[in-house]
N, CA, C and O of each residue as an XYZ file, in Angstrom:
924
protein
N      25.976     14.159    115.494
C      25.211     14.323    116.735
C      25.489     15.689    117.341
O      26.599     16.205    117.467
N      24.230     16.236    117.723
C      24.462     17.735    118.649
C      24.716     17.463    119.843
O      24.016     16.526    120.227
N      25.550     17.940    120.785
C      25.143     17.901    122.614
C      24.418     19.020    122.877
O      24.808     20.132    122.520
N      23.228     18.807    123.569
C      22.426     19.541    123.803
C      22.551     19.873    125.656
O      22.400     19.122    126.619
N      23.035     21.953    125.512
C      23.557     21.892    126.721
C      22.403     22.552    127.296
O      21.469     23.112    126.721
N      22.720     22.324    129.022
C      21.900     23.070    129.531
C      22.465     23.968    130.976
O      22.989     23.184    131.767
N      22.466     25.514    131.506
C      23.368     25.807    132.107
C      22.512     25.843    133.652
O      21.555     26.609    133.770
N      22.781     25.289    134.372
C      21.960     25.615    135.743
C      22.258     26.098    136.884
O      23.088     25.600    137.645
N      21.504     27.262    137.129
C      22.477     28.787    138.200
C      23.212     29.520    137.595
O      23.409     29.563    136.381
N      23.820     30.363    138.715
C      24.195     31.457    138.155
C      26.105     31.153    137.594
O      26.680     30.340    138.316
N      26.896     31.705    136.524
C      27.689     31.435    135.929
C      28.405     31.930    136.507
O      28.132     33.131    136.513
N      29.583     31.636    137.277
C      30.585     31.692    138.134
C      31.614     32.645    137.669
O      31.968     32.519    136.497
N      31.999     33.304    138.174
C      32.969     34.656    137.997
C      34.146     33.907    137.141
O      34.857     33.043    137.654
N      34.260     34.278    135.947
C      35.583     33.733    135.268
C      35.595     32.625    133.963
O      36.423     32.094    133.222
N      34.062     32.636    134.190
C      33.085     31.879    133.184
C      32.196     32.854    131.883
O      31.294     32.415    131.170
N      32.629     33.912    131.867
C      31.499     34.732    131.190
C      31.792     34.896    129.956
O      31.463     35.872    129.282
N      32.687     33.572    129.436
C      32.432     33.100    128.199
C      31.328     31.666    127.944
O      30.840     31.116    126.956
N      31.304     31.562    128.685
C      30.845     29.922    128.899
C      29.491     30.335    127.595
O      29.767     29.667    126.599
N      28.626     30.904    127.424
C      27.597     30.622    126.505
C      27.928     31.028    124.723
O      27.464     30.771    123.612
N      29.017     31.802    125.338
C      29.916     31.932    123.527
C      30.317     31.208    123.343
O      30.274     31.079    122.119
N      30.947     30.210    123.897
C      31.543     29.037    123.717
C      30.492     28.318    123.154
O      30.450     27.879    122.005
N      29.562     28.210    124.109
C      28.435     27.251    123.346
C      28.217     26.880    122.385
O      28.386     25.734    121.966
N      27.668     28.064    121.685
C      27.521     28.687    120.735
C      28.496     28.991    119.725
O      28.140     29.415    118.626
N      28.951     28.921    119.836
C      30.432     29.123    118.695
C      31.067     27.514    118.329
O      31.858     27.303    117.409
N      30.759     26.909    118.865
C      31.311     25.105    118.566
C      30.072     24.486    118.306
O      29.081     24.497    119.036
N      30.261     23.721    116.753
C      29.237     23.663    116.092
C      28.464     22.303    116.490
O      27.407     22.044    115.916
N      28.975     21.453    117.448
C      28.341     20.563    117.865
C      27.668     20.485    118.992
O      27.150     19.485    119.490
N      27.696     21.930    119.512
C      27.090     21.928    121.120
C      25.691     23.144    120.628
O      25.662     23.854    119.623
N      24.607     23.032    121.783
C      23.217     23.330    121.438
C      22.998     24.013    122.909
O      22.959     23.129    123.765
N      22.874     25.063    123.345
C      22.122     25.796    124.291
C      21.095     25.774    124.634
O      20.442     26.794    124.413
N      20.566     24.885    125.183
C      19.118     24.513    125.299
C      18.062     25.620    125.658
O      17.017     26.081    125.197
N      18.801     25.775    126.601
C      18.586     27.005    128.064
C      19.114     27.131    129.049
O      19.573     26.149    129.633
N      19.210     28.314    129.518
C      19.852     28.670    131.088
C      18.986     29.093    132.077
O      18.403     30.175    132.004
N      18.811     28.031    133.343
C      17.760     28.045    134.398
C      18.239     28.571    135.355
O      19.402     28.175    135.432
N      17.954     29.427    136.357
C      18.303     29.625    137.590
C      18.378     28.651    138.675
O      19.256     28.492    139.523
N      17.125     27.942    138.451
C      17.009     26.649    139.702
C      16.373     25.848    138.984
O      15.917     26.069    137.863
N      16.292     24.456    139.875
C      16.342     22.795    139.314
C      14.925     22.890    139.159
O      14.636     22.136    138.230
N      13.866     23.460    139.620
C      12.506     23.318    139.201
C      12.225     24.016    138.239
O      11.021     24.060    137.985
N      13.360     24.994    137.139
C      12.593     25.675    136.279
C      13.714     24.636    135.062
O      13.473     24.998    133.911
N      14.654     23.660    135.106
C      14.995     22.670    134.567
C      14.538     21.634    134.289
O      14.583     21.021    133.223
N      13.789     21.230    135.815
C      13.472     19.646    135.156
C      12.266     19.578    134.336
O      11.809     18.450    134.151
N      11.797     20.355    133.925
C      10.824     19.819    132.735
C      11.623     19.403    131.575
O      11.427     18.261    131.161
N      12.702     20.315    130.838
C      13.730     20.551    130.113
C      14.470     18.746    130.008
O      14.655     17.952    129.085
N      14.758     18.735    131.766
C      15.632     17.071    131.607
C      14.554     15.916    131.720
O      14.568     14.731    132.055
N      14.057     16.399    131.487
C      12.679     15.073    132.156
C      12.234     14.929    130.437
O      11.371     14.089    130.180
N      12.731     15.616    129.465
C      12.195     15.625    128.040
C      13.607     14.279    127.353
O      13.725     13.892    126.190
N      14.450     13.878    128.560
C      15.726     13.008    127.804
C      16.520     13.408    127.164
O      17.271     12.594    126.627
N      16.673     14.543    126.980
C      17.360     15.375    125.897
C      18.369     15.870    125.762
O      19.017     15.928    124.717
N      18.721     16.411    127.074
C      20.039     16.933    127.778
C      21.177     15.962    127.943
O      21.149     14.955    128.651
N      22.356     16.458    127.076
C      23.226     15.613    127.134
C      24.230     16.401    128.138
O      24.565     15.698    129.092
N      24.911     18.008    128.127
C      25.719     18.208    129.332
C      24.958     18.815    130.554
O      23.789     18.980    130.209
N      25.097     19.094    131.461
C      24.763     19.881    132.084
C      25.527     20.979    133.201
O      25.998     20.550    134.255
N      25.583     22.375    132.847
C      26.805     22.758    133.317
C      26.096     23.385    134.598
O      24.981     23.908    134.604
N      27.075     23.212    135.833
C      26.237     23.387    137.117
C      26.987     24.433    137.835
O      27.893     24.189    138.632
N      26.558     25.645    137.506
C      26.877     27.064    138.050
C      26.690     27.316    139.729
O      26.876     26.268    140.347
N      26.425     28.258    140.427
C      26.121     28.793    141.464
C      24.682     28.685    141.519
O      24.039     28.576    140.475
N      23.951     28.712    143.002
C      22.761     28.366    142.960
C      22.516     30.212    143.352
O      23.319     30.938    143.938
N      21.069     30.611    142.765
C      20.505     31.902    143.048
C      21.069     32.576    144.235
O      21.774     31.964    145.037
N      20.797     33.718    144.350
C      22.171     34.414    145.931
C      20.526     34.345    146.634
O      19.414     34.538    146.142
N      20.851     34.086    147.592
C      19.892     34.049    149.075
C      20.592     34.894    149.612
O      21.770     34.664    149.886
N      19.873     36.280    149.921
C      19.730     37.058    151.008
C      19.757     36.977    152.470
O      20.115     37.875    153.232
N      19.188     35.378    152.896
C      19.651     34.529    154.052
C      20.891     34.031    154.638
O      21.282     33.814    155.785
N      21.519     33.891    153.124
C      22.625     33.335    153.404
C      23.936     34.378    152.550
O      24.461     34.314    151.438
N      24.071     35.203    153.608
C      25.515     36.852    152.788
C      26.403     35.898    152.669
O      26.667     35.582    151.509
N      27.001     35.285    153.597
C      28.839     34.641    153.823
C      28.670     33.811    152.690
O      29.841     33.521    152.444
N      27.880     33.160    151.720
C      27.856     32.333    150.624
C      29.158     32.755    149.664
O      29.245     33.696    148.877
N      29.903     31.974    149.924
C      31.336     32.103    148.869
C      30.754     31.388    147.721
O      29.994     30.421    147.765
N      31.399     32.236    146.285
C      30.673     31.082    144.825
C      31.778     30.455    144.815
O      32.662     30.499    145.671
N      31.741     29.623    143.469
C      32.710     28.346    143.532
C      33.486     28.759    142.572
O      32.973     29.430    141.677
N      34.766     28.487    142.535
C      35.505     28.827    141.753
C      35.400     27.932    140.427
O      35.525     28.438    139.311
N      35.209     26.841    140.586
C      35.398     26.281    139.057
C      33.685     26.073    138.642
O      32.776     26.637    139.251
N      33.535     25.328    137.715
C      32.624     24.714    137.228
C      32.274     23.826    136.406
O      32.598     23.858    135.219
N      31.309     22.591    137.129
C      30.991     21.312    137.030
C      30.779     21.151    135.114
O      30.993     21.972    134.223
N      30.471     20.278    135.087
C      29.742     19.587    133.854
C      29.670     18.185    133.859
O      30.588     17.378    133.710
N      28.282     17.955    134.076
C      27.599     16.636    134.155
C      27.375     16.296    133.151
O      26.849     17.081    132.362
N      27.751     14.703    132.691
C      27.124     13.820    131.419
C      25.508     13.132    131.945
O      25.307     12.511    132.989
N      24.777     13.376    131.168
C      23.901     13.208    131.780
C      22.930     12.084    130.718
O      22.778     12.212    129.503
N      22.176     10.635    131.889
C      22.015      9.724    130.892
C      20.984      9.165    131.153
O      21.131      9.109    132.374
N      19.877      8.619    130.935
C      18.756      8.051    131.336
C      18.457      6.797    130.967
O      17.685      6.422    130.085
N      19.500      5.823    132.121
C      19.358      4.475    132.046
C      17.576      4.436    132.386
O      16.862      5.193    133.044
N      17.280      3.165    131.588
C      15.820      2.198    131.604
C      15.799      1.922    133.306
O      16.804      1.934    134.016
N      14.384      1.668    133.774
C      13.987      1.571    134.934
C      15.142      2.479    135.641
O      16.214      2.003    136.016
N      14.872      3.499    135.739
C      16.251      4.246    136.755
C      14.887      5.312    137.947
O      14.266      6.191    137.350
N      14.706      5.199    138.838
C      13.338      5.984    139.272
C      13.894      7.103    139.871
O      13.474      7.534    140.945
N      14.965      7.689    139.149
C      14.808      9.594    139.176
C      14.905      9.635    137.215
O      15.314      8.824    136.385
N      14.440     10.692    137.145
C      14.583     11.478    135.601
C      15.385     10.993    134.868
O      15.193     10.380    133.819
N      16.887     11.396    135.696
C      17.879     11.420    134.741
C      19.026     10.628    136.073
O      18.768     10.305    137.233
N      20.329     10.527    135.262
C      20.816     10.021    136.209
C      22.450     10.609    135.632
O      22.626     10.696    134.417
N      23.616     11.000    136.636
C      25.258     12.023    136.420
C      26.023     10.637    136.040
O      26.693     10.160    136.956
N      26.009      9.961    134.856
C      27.202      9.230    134.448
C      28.616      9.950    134.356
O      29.560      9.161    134.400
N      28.967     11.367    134.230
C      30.237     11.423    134.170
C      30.611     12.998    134.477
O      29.639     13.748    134.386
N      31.704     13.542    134.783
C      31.870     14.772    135.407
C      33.409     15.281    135.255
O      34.523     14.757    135.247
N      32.974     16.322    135.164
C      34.242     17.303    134.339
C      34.711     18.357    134.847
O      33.636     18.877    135.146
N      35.386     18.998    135.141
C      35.269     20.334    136.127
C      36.345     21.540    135.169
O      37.517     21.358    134.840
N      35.620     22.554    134.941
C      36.328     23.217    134.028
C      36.613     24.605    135.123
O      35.697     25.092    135.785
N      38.213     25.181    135.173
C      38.359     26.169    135.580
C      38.387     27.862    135.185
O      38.529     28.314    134.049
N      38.174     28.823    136.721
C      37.867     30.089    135.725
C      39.042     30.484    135.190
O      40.123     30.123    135.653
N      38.891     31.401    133.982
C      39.521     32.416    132.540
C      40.148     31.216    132.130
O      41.364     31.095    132.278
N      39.225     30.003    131.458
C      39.384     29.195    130.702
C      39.349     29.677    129.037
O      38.679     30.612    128.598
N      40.100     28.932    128.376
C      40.224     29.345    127.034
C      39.137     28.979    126.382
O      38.100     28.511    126.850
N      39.545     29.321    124.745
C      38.295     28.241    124.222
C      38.864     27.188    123.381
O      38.042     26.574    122.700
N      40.198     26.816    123.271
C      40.657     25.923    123.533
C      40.578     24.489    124.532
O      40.608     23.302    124.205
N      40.473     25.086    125.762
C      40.434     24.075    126.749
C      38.776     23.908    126.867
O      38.459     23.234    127.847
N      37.758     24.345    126.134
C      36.316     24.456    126.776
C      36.167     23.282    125.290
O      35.485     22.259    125.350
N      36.768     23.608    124.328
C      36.615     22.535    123.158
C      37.293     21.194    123.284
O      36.979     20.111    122.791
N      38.425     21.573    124.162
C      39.018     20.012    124.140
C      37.786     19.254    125.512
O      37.132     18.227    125.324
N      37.770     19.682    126.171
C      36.419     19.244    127.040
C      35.748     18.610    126.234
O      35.990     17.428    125.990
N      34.997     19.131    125.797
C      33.107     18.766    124.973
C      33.566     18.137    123.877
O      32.666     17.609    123.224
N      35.045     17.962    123.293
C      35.416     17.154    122.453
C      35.174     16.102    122.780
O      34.460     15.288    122.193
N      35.873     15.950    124.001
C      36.198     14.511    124.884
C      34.754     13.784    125.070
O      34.283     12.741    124.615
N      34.237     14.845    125.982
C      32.508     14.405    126.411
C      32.183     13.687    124.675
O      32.073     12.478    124.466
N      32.104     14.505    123.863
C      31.189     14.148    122.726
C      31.978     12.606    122.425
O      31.157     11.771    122.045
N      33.020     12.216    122.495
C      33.222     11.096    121.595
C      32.577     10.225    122.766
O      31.568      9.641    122.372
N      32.906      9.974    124.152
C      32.313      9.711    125.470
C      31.198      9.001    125.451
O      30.892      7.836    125.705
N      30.535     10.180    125.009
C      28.983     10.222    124.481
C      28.470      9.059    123.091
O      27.374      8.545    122.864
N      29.781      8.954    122.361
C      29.253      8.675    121.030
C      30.058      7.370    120.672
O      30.373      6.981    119.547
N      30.389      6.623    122.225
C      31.084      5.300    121.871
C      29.923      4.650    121.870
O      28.973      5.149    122.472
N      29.776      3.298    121.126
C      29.083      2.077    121.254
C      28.963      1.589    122.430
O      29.699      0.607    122.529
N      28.355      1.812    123.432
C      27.716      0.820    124.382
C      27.553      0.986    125.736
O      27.127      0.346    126.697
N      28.421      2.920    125.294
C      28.169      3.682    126.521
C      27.256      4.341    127.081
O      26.924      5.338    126.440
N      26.493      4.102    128.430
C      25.369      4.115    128.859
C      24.897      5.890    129.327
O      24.951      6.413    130.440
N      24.462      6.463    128.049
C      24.145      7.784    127.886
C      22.963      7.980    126.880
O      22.309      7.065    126.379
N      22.836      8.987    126.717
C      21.279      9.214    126.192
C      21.446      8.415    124.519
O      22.329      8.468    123.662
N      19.790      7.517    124.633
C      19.696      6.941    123.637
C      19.260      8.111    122.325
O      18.629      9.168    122.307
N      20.017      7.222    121.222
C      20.225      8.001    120.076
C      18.429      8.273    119.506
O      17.556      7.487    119.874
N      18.071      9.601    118.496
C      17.078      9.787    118.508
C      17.126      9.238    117.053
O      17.723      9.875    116.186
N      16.599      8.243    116.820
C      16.601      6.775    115.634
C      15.341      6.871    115.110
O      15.414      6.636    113.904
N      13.877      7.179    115.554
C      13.135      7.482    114.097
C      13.387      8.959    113.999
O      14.108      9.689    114.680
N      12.476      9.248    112.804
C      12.632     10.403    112.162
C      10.703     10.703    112.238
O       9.960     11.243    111.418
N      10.500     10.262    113.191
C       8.645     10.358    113.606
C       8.650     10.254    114.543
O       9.533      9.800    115.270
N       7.240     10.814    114.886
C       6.516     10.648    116.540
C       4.855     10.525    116.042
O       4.488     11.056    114.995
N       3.887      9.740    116.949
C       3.123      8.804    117.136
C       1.948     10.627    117.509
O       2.215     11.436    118.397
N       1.394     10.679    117.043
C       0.223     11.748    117.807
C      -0.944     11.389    117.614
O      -1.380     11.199    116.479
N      -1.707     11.221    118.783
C      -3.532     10.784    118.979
C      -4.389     11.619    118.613
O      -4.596     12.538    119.406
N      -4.955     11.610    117.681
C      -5.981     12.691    116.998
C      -7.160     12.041    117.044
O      -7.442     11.282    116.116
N      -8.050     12.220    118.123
C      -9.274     11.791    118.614
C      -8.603     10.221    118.513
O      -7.428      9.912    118.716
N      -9.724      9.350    118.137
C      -9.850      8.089    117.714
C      -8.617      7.144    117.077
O      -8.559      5.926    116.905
N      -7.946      7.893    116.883
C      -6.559      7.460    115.742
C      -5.316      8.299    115.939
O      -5.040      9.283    116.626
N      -4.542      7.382    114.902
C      -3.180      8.148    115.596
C      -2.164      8.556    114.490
O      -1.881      7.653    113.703
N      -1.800      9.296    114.371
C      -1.377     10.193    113.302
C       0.336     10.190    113.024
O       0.889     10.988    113.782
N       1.228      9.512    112.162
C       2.484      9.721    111.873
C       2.685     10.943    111.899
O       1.951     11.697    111.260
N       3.778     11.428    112.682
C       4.468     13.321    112.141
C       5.900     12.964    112.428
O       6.550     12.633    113.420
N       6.138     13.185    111.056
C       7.374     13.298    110.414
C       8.458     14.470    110.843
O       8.423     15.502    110.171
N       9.309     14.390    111.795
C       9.840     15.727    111.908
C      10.199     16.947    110.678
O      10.318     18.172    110.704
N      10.289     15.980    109.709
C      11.176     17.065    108.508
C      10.218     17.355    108.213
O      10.503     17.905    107.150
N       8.540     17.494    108.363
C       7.793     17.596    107.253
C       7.022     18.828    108.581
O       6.308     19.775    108.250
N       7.234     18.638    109.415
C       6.229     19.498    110.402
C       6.832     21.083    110.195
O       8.008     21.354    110.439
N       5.795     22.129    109.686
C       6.848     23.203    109.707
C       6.535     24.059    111.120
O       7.359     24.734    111.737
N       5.051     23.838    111.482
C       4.589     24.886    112.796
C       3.936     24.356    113.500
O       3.526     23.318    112.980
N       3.369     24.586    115.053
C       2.272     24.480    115.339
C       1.909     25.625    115.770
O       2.675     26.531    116.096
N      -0.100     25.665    115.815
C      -0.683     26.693    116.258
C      -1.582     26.121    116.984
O      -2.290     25.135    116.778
N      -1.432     27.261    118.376
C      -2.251     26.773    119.659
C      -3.818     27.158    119.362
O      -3.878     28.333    119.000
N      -4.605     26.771    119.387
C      -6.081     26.981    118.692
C      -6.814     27.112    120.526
O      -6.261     26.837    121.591
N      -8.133     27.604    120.271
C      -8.934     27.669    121.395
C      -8.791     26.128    122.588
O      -8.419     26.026    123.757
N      -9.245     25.231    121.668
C      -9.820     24.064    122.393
C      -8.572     22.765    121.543
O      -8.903     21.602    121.776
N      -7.750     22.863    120.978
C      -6.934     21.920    120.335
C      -5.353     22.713    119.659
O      -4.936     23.871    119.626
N      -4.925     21.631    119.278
C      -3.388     22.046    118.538
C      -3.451     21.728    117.109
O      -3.702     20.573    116.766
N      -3.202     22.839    116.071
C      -3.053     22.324    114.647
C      -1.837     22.365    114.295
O      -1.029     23.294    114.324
N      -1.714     20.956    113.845
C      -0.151     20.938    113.063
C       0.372     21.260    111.706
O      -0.081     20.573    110.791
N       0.964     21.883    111.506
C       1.131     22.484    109.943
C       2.093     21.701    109.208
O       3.309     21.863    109.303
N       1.578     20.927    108.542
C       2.772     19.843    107.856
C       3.238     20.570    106.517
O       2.684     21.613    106.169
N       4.372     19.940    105.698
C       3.842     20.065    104.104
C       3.004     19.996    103.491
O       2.862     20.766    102.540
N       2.066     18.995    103.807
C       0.806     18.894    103.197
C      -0.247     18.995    103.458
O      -1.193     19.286    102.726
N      -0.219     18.710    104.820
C      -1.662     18.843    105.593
C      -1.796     19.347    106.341
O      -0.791     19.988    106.648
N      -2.956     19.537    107.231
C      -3.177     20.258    108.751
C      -3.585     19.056    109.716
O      -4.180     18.028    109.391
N      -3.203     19.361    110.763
C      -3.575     17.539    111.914
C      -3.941     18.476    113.206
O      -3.252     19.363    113.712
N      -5.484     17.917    113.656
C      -5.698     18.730    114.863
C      -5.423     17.585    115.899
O      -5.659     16.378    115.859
N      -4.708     18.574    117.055
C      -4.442     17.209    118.530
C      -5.689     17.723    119.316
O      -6.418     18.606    118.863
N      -5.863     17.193    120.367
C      -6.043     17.693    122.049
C      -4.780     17.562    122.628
O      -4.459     18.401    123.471
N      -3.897     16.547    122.295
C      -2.724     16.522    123.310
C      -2.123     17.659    123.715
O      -2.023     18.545    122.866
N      -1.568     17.924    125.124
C      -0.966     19.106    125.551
C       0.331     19.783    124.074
O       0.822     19.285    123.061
N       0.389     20.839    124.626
C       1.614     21.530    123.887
C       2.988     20.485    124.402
O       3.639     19.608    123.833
N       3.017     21.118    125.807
C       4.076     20.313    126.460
C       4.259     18.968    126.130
O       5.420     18.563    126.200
N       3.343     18.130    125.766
C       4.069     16.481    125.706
C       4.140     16.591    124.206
O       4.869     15.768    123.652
N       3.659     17.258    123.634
C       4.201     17.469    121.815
C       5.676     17.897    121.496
O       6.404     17.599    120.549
N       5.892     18.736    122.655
C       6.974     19.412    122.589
C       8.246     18.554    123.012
O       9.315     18.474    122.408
N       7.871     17.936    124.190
C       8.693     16.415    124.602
C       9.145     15.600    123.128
O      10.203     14.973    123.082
N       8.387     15.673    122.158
C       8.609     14.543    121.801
C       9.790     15.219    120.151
O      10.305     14.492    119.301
N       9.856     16.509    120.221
C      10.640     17.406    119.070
C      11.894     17.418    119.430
O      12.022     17.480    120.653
N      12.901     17.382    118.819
C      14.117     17.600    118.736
C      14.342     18.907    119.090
O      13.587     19.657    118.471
N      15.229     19.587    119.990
C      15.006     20.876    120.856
C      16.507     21.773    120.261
O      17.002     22.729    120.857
N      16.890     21.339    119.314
C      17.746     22.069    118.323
C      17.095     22.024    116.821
O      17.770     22.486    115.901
N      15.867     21.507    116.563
C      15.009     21.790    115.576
C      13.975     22.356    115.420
O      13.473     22.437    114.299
N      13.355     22.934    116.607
C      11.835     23.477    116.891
C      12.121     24.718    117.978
O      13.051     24.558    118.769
N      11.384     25.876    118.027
C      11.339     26.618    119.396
C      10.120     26.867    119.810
O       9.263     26.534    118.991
N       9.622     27.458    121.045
C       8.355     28.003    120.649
C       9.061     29.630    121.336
O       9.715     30.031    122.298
N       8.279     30.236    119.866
C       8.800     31.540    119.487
C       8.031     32.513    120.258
O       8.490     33.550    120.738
N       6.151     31.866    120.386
C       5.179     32.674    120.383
C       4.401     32.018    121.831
O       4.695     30.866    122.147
N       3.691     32.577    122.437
C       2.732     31.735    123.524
C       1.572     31.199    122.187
O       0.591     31.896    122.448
N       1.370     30.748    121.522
C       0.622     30.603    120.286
C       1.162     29.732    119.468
O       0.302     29.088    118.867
N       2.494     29.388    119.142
C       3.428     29.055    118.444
C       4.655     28.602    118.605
O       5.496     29.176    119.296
N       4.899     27.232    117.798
C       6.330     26.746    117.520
C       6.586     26.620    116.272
O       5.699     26.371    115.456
N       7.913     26.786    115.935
C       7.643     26.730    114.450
C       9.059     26.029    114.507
O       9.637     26.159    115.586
N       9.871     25.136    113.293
C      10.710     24.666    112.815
C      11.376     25.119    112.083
O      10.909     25.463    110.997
N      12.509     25.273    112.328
C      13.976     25.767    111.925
C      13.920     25.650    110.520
O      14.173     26.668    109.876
N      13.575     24.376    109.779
C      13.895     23.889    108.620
C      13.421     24.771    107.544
O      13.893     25.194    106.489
N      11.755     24.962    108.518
C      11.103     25.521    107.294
C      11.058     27.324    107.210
O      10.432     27.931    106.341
N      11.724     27.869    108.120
C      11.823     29.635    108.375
C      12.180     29.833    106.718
O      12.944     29.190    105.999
N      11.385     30.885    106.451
C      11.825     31.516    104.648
C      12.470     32.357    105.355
O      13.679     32.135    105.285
N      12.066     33.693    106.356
C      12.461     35.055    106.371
C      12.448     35.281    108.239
O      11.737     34.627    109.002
N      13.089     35.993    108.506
C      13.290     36.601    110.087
C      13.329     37.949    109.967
O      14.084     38.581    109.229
N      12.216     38.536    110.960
C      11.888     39.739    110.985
C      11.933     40.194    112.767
O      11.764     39.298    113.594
N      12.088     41.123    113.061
C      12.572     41.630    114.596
C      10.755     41.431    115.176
O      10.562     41.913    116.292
N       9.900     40.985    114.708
C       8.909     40.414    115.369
C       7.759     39.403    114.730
O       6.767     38.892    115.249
N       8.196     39.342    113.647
C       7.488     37.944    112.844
C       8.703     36.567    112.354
O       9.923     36.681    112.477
N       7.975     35.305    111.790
C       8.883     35.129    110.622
C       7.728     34.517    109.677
O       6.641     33.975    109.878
N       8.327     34.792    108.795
C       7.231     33.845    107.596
C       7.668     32.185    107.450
O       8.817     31.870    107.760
N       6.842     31.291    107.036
C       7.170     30.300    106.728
C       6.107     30.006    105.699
O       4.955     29.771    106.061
N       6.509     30.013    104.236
C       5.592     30.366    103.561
C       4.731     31.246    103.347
O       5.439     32.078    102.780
N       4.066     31.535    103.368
C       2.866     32.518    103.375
C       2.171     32.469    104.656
O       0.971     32.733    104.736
N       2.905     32.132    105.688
C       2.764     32.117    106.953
C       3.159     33.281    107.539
O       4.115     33.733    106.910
N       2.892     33.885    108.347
C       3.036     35.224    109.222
C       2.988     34.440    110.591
O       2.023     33.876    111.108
N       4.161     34.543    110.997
C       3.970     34.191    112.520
C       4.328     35.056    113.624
O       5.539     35.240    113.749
N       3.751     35.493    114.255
C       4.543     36.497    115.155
C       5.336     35.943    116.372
O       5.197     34.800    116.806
N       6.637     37.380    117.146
C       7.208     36.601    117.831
C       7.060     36.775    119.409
O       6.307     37.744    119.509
N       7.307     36.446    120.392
C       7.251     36.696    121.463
C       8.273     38.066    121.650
O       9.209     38.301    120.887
N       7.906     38.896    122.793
C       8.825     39.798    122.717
C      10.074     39.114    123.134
O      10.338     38.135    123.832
N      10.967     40.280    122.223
C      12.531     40.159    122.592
C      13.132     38.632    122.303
O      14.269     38.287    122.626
N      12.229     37.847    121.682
C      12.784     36.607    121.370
C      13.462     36.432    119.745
O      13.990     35.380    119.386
N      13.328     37.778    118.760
C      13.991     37.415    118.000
C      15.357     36.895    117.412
O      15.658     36.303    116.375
N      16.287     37.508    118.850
C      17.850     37.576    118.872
C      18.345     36.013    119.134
O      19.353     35.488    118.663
N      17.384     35.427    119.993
C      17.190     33.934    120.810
C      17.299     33.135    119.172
O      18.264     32.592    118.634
N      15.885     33.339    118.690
C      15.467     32.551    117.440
C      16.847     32.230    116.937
O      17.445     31.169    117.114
N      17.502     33.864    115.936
C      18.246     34.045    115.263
C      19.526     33.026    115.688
O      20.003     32.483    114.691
N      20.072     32.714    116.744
C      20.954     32.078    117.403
C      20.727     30.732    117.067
O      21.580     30.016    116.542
N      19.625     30.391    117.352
C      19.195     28.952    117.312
C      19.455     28.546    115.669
O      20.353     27.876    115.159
N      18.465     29.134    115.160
C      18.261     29.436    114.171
C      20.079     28.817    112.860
O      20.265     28.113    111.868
N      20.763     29.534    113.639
C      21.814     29.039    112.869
C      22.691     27.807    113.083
O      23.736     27.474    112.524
N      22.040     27.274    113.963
C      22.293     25.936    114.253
C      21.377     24.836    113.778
O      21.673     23.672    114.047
N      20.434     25.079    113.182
C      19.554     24.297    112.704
C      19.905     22.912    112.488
O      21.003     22.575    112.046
N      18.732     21.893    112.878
C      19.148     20.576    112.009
C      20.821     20.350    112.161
O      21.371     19.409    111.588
């Protein structure tokens, strides 16, 4: 199992390892780092987010005397059935600044087994290996391992399987809800493509097959990161 993190606000003086860390321990996933809770909750509202590390909120100019916080939070984060907010803070951790990476692993160690007992009420495990998509009239199996791209078309979404092509209407966004977010990115305003299937990485394309995909600017370094976390 990955923990899929997510960092929200600004990273507290004494923390400015916190995303190497991430990244460097092979069971934790960088989802993204938001400034504020409205450019997150789409992100947690997808179920996906297992820590959530809760930094300083944006500096307001309103408010100078704003002291930041010296340590920083980390929320387990879990989405009990009938719960009527998003998500809901089952458990909390508080890590202090010029922390090692020692002590940032024995943390997310802890969280992860936490996370990965039998019957503890945290995000349900992702148990098929499909998702359900409405293609006009009917409804279409997609296989995660088999999906390598999508491309945003004028008036619809084509899915690029191994074998076939599948056109949606469904939004990008609720397609995207439904992908594993350490297996897919979207690279391109045009495009997502899957980790599994990248042949080649180029500082503004990648191929996937005889695919040419181009990338969003400055997102190749992002990809590349992800990228080695694959699957």
């Amino acid at each position: 199992m990955m923990l899929n993190c997510l960092i929200l606000g600004e990273i507290p003086n004494g923390f400015q390892n916190l995303e190497k860390y991430i990244n460097d321990t092979s069971f934790t996933f960088l989802a993204e780092h938001c400034q504020t809770f409205n450019e997150a909750l789409p992100l947690l509202e997808t179920e996906a987010i297992h820590l959530l590390f809760a930094g300083n909120p944006p500096a307001n100019p309103f408010t100078p005397n704003h002291e930041d916080q010296h340590d920083l939070k980390i929320l387990v984060i879990s989405y009990p059935d009938e719960n009527p907010y998003p998500f809901h803070v089952c458990h909390e951790e508080i890590l202090f600044p010029d922390f090692t990476y020692e002590a940032f692993y024995n943390t997310v160690h802890r969280l992860y087994n936490l996370i990965d007992m039998e019957g503890h009420e945290t995000i349900p495990p992702r148990t098929a290996d499909h998702f359900m998509l409405r293609c006009d009239n009917r409804y279409e199996k997609i296989v995660y391992e088999d999906l390598r791209y999508l491309e945003v078309m004028d008036n619809h979404i084509l899915l690029h399987t191994k074998d076939n092509q599948i056109a949606t209407t469904e939004k990008l966004d609720w397609i995207m809800a439904q992908l594993p977010i350490n297996a897919f990115m979207h690279v391109h305003r045009w495009y997502v493509v899957g980790f599994r299937h990248i042949d080649h990485i180029e500082k503004d394309h990648v191929y996937i097959g005889t695919a040419r995909i181009p990338l969003a600017k400055n997102v190749s370094q992002e990809l590349e990161r992800r990228y080695k976390k694959r699957w």
